[in-house]
Backbone as a ProteinNet text record, in pm:
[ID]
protein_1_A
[PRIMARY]
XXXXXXXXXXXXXXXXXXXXXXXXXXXXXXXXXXXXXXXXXXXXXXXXXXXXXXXXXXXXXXXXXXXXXXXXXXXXXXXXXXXXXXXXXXXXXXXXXXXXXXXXXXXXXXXXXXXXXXXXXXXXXXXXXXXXXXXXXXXXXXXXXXXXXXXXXXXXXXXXXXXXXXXXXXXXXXXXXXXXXXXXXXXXXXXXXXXXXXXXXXXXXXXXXXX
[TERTIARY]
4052.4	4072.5	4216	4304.1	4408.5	4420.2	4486.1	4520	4630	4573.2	4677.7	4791.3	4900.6	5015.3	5140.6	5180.4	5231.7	5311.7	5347	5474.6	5616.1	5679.4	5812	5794.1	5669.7	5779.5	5610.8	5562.1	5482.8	5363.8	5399.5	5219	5104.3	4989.1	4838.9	4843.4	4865.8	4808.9	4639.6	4660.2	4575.5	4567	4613.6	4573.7	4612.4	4607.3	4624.1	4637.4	4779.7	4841.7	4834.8	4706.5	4738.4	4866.4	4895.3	4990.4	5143.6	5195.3	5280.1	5248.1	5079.5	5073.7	5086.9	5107.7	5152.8	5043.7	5034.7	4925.5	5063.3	5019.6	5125.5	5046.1	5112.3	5065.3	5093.9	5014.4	5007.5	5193.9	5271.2	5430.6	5530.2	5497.8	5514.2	5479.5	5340.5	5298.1	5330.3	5368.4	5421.7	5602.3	5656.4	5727.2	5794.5	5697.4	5735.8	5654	5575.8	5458.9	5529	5638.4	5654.7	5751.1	5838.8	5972.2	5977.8	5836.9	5865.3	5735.1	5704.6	5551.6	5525.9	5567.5	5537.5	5439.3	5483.8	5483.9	5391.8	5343.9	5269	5149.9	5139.8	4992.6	4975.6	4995	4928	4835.4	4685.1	4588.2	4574.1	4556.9	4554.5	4394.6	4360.2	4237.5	4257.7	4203.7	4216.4	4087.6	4195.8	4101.7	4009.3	3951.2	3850.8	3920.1	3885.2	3946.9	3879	3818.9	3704.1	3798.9	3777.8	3817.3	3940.2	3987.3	4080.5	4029.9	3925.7	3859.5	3889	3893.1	3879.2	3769.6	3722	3637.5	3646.4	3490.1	3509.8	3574.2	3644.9	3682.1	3846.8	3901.2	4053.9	4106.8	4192.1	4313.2	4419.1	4471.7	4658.5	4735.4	4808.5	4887.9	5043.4	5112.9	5254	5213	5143.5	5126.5	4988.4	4920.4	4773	4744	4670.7	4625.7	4573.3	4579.8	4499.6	4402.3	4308.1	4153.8	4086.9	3938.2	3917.8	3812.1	3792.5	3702.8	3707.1	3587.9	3491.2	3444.1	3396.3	3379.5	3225.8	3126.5	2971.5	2926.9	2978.8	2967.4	2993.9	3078.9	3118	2969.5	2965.8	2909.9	2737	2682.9	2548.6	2529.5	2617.3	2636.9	2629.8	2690.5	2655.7	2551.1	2487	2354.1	2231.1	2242	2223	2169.4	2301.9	2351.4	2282.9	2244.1	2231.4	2101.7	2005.1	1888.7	1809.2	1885	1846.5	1905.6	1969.8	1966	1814.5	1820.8	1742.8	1593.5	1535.2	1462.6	1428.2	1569.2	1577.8	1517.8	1571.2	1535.3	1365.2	1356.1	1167.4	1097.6	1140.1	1087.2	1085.8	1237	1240.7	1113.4	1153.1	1103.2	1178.9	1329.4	1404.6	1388.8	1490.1	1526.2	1426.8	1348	1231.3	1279	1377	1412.3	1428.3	1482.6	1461.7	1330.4	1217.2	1123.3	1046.1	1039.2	1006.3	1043.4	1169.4	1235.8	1176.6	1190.2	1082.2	919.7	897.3	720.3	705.3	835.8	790.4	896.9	953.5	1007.4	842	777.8	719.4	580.9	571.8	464.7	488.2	613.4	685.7	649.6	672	652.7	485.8	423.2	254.4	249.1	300.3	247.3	283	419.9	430.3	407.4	361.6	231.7	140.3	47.9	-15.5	-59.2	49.9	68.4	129	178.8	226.3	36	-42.4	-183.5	-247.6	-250.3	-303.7	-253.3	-135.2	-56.1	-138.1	-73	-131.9	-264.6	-404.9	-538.3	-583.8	-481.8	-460.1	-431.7	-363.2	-274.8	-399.9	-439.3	-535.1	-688.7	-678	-833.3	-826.3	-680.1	-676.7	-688.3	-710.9	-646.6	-828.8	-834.4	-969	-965.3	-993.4	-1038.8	-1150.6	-1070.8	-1156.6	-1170.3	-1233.4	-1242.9	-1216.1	-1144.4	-1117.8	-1168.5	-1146.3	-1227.2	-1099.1	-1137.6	-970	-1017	-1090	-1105.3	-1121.6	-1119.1	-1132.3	-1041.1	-1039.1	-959	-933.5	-895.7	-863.6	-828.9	-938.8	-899.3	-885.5	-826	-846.8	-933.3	-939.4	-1041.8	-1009	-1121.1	-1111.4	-1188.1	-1131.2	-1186.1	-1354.7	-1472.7	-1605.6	-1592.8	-1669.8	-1646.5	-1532.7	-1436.2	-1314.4	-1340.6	-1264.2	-1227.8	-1238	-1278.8	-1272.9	-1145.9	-1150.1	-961	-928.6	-800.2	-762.6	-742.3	-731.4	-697.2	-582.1	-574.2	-390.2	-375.3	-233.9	-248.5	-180.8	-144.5	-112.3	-275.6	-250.5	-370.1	-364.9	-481.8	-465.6	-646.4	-673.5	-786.8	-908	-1036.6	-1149.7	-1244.3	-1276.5	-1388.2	-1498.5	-1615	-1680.7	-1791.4	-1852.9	-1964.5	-1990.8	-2023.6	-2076	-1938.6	-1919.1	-1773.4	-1830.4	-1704	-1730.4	-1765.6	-1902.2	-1875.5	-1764.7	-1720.2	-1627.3	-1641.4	-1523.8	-1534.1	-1508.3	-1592.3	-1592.1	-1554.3	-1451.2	-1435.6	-1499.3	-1542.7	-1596.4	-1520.9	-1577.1	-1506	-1595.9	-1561.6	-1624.2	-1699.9	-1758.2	-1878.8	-1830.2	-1704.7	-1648	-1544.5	-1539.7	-1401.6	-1408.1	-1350.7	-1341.8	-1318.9	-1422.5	-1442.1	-1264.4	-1257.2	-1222.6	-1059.9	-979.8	-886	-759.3	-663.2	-517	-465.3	-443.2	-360	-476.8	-611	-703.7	-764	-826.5	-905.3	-1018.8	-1139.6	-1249.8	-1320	-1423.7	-1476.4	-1645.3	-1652.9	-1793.6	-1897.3	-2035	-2127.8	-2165.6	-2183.4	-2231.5	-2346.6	-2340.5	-2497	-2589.8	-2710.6	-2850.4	-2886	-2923.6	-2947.3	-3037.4	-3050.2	-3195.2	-3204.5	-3282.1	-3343.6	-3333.4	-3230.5	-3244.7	-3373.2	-3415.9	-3482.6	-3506	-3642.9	-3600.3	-3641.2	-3553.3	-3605.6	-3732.6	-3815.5	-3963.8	-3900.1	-4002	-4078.9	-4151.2	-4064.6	-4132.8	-4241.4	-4370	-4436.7	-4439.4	-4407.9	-4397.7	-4535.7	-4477.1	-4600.5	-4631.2	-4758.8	-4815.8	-4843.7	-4762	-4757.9	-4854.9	-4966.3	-5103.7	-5048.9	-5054.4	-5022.2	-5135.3	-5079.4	-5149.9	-5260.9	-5342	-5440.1	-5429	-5434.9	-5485.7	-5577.8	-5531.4	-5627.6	-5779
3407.1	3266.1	3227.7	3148.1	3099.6	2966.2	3021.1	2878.1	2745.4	2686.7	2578.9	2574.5	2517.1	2511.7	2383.2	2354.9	2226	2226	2155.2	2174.5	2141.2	2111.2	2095.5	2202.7	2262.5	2321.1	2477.2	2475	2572.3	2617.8	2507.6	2546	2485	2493.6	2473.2	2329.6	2305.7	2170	2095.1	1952.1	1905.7	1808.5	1709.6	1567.7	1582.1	1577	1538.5	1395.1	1371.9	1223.1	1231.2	1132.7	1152	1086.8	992.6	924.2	976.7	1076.9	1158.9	1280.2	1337.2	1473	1588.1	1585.2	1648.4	1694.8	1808.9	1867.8	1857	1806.7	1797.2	1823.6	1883.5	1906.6	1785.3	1754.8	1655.3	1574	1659.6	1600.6	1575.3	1643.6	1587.8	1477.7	1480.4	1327.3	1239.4	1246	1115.3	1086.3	1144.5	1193.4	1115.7	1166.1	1103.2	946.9	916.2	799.1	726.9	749.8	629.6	588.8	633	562	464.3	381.3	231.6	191.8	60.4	0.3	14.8	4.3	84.6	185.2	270.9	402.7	471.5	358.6	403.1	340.4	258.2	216.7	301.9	445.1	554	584.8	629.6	676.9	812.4	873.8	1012.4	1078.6	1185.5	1286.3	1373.5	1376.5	1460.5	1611.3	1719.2	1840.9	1923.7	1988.9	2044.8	2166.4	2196.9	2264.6	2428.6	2445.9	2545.6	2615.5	2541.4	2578.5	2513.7	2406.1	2337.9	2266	2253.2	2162.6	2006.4	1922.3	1733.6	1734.3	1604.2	1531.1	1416	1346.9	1231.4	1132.9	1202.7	1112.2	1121.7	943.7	872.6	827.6	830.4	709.2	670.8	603.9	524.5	481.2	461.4	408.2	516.6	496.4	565.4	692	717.3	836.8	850.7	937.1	991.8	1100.2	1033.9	1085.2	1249.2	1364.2	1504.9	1495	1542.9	1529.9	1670.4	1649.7	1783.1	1743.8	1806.1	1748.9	1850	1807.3	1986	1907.3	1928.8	1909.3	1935.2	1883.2	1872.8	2031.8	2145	2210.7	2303	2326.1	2367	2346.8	2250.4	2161.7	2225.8	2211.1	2289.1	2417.8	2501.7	2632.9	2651.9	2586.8	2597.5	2599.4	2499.1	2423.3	2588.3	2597.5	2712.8	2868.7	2880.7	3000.7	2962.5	2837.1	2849.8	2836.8	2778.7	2742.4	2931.5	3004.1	3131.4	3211	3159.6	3263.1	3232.8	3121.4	3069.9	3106.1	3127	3192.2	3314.8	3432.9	3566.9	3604.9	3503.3	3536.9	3489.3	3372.3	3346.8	3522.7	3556.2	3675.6	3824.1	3797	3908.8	3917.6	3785.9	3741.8	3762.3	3769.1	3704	3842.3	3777.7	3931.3	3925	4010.9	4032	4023.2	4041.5	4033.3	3889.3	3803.3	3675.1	3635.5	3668.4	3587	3598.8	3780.8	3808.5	3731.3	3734.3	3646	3482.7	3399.6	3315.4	3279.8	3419.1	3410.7	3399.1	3497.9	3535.2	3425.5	3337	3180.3	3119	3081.6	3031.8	3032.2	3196.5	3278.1	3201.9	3199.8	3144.2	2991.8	2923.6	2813.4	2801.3	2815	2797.9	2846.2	2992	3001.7	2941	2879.8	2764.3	2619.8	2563	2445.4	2471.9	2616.4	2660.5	2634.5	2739.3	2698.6	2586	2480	2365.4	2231.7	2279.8	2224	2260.5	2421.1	2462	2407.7	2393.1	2331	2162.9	2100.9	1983.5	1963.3	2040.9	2055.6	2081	2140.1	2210.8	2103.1	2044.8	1921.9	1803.2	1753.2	1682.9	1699.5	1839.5	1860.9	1776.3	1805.3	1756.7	1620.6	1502	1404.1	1348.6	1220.2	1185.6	1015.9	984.5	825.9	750.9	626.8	535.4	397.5	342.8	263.2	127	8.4	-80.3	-192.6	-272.9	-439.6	-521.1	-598.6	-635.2	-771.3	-833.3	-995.4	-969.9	-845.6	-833.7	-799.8	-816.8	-802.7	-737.2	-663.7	-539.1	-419.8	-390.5	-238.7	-142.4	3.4	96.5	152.3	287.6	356.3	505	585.1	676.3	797.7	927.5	1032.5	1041.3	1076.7	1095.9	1211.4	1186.4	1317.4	1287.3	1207.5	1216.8	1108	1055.8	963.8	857.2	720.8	622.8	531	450.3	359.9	306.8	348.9	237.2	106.3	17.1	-127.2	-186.6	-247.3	-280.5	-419.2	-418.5	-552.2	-645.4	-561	-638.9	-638.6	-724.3	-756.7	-705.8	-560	-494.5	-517.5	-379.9	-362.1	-341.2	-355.2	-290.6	-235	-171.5	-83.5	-187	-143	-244.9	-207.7	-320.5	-309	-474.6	-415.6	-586.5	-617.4	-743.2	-773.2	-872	-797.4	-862.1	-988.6	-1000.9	-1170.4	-1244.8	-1347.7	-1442.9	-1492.2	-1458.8	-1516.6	-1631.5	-1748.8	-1840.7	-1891.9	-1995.3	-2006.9	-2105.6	-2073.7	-2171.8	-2285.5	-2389.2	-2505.5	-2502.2	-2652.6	-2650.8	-2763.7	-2811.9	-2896	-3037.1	-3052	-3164.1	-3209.5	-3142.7	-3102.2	-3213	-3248.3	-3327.6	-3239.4	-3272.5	-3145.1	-3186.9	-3306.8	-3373.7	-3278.6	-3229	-3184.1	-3297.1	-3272.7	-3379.2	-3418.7	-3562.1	-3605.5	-3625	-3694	-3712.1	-3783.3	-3935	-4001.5	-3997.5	-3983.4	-3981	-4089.7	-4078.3	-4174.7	-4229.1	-4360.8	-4281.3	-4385.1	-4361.4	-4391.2	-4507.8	-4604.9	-4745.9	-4724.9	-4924.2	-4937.4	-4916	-4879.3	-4927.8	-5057.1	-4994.1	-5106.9	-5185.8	-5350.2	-5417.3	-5559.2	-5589.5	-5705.1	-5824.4	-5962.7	-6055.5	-6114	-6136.9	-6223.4	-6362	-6436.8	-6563	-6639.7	-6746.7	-6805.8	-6881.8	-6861.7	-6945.9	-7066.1	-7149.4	-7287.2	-7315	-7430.7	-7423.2	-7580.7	-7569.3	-7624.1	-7758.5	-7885.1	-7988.7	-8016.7	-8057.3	-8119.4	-8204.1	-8256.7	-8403.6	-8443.6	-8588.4	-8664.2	-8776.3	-8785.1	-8873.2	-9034.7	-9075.1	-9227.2	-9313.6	-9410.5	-9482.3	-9599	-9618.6	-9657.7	-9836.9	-9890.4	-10044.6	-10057.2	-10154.7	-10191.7	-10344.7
4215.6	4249.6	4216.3	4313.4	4305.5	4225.2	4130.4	3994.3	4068	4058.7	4097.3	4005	4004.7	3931.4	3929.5	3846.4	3866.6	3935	4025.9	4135.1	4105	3973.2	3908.1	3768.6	3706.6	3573.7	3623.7	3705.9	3771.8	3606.8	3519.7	3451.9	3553.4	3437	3573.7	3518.3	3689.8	3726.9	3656.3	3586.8	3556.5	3625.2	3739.3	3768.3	3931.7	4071.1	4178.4	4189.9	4241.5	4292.3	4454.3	4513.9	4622.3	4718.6	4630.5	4698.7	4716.7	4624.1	4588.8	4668.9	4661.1	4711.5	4627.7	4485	4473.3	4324.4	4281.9	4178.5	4018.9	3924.4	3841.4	3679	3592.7	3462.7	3400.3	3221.7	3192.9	3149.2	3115.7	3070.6	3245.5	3319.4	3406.6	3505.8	3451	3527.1	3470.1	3335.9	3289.3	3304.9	3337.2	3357.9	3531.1	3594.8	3725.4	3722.7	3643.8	3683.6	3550.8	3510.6	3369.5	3403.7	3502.7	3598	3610.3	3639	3672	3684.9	3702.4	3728.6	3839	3928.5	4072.7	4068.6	4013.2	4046	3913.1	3837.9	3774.4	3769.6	3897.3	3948.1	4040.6	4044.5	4111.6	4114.5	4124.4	4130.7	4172.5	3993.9	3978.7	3966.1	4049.9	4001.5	3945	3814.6	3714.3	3780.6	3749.8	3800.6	3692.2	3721.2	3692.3	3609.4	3469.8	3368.1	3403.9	3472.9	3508.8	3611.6	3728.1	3872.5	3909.8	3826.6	3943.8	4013.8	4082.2	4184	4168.7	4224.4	4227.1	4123.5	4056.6	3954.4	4028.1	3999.1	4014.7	3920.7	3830.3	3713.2	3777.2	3775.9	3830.2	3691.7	3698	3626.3	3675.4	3582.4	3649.8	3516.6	3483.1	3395.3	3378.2	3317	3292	3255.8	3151.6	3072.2	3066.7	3085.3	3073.5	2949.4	2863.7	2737.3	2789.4	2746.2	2745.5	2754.5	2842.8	2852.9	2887.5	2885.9	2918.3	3060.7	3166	3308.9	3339.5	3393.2	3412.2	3547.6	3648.8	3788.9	3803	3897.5	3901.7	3945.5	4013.3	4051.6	3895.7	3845.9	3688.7	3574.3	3585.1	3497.6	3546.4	3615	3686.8	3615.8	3702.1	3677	3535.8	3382.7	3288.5	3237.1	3267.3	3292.3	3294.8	3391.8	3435.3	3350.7	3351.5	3252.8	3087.7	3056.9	2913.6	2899.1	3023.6	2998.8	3019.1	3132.9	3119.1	3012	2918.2	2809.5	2737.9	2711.8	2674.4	2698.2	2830.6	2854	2826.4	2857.6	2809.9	2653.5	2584.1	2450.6	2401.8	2437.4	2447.4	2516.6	2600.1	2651.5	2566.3	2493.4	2377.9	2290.2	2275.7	2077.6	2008.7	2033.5	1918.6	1865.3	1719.7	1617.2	1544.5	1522	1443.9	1295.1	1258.4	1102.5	1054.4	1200.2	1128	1111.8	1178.4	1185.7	1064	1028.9	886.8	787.5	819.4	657.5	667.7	788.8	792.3	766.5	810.8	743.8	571.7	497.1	352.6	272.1	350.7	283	336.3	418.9	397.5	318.2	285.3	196.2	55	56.9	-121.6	-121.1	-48.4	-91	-76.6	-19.7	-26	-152.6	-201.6	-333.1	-471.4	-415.4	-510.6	-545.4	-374.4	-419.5	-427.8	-445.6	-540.2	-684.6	-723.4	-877.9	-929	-846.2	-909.6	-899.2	-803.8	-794.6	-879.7	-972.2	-1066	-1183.4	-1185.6	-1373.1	-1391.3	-1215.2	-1267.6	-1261.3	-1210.8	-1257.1	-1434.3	-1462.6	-1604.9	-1702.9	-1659.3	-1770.8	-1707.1	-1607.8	-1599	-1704.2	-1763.9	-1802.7	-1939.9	-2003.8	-2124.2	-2174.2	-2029.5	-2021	-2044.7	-2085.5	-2041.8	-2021.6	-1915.5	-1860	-1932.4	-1988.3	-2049.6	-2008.6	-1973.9	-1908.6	-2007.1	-1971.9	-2024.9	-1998.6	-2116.9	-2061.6	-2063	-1959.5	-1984.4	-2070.2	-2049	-2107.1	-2293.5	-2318.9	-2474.1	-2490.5	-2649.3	-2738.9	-2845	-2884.1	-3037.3	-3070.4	-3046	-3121.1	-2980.3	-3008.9	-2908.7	-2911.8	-2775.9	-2734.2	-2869.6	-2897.1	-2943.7	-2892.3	-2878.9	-2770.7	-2824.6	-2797.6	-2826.5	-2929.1	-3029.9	-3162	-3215.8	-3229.5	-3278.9	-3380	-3472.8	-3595.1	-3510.1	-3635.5	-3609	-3560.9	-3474.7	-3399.4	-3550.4	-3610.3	-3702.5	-3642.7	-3737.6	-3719	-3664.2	-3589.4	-3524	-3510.6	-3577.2	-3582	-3457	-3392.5	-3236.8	-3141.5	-3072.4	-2999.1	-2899.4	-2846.1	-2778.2	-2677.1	-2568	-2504.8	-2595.1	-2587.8	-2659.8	-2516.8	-2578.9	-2484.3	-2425.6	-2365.8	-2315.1	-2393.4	-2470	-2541.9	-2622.5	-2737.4	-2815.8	-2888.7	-2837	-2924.6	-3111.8	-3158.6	-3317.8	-3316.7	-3411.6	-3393.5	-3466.7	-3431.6	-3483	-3590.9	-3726.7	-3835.4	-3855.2	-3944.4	-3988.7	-4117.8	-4109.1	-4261.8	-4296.7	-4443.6	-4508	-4635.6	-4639.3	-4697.3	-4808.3	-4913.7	-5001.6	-4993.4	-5049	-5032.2	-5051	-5108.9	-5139.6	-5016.2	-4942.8	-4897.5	-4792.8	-4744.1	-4557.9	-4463.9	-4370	-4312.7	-4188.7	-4197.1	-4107.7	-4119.8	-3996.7	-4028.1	-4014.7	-4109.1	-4103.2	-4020	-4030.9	-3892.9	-3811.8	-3877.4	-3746.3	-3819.6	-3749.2	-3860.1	-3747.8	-3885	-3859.9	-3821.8	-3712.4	-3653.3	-3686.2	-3766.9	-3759.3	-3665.9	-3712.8	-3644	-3632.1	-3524.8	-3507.5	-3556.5	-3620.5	-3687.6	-3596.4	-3664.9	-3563	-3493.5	-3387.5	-3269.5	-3362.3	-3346.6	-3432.4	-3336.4	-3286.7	-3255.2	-3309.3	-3269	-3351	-3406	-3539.5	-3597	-3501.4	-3467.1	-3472.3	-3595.5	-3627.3	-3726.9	-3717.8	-3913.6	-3908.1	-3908.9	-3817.5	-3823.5	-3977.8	-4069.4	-4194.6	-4152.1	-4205.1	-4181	-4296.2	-4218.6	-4329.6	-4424	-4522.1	-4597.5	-4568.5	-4612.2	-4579.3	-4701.5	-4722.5	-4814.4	-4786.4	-4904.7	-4926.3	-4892.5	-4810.6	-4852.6	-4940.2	-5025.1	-5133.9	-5040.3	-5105.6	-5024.9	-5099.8	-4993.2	-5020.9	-5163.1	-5247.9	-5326.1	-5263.5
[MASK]
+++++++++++++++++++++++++++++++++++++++++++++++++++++++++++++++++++++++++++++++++++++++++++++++++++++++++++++++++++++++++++++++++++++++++++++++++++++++++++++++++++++++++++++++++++++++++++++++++++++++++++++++++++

């Protein structure tokens, strides 16, 4: 295949100016297209890095940045070529040494969430669940067969069962029961029915009798 070539310094042509005609590498197109504003509203096709061929990809300006354009016909053909390697090797099966070394990484790790399911079954046996009350108050739980909970003096869970009864203090017999800073109230008299008053019954005074 015949390489295209720039038509002033004869490297390979990257861009076709149709308006010029002419196939030009990237320092020369800027080169002739940075002369003036004219002439650098040209409309250049950048070619195909493969073949040389046209792209549908244009530009214009003074200077055109390095690019890389690959053409639809290029671009297929890759396409192509990679999806049948691709195939070729599904048909092999691949290098058998990798796949080994894949089976016995994955042999290792099964056997190590294994033994990491066995440690923590192991450390679970030692452990034992007690169930709590939450609305009580005192003392802790103690394992079955083991010593009695010492006493604590922060206020903690108690197990679920009969709670202590509540101590009472006692006073002295003299004492007011009534506590300070509170006056005691006491009891209205008994209801009673007014009395009405007796009717005293007059005497009768004898009057003296005529002589």
């Amino acid at each position: 295949m015949v390489r295209k070539k720039c038509e002033l310094c004869g490297m390979a042509a990257r861009t076709r100016c149709e308006s010029d005609e002419a196939d030009l590498c990237w320092e020369c197109d800027a080169e002739v297209h940075g002369a003036n504003f004219l002439v650098a509203r040209h409309l250049r096709r950048l070619l195909c890095r493969t073949c040389q061929g046209p792209t549908p990809w244009r530009a214009e300006g003074p200077r055109l940045g390095p690019s890389v354009s690959v053409c639809l016909i290029c671009f297929r053909r890759r396409e192509e070529a990679a999806c049948g390697a691709s195939e070729k090797g599904k048909i092999g099966g691949g290098a058998p040494g990798r796949r080994s070394l894949v089976g016995e990484e994955e042999d290792e790790e099964d056997m190590e969430d294994m033994e990491e399911c066995d440690r923590s079954d192991d450390d679970d046996g030692d452990n034992q669940v007690v169930p709590w009350y939450e609305d009580a108050d005192l003392t802790t739980a103690a394992p079955p067969g083991g010593p009695e909970p010492a006493a604590s003096c922060s206020p903690a869970r108690t197990l679920i069962g009969d709670a202590p009864p509540p101590l009472s203090r006692r006073t002295p017999k003299n004492a007011d029961p009534t506590p300070p800073g509170h006056v005691r109230a006491r009891p209205p008299p008994p209801f009673s029915l007014p009395s009405t008053p007796k009717t005293s019954r007059a005497r009768s005074v004898p009057h003296p009798r005529p002589l």
